[in-house]
Residue, then its C-alpha position, 0 to 999 in steps of 0.5 A: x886916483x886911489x886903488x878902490x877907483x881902479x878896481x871899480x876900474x877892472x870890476x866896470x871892464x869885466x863886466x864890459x866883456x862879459x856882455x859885449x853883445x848887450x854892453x851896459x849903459x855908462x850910467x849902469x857902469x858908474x853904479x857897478x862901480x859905485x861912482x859918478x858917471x863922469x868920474x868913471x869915464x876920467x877913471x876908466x881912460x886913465x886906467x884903460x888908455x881908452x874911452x868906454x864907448x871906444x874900448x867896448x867897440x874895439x872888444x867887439x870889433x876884435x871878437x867879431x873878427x875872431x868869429x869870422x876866423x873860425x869860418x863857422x859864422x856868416x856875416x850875418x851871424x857874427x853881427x847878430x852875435x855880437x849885437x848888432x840888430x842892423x846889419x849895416x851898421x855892423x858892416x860899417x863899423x867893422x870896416x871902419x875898424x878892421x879897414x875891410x868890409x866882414x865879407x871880404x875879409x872872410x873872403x880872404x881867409 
């Protein structure tokens, strides 16, 4: 992998985390970084350690959990905020990262 690939590395990540709550589809991300999708993919898992798809949702998980930290949110909030238009699938996703439903972890702070 040269140095221009993983720049388009970083330059595909920022824009990653400047829209989690809308994140860009792989074929967006390859343009942004001037290559094949899948050569993006191999790229962004080398350089990441991670998948996009798997990295994007762990930033979300992560940034929805420090938005119910603030206890400014409700759950609701935090998944409208975050993207998800199904209040349910947000409920799923973050328990089965954070291994405890929203509610309850904002019940435990």
């Amino acid at each position: 992998m040269n140095l221009n690939d993983v720049e388009a590395v970083f330059r595909v990540r920022r824009q990653i985390l400047q829209s989690l709550n809308n994140v860009p589809s792989i074929p967006e991300l390859a343009r942004e970084a001037a290559m094949s999708s899948s050569k993006l993919q191999k790229c962004f898992k080398q350089v990441i350690g991670k998948a996009i798809a798997e990295y994007a949702l762990s930033e979300k998980m992560e940034w929805a959990k420090r938005l119910l930290s603030t206890r400014l949110y409700s759950v609701s909030e935090v998944g409208y905020k975050i993207g998800y238009a199904n209040l349910s699938h947000f409920t799923e996703a973050f328990r089965k990262y954070h291994r405890i439903k929203p509610k309850q972890y904002l019940d435990s702070l």
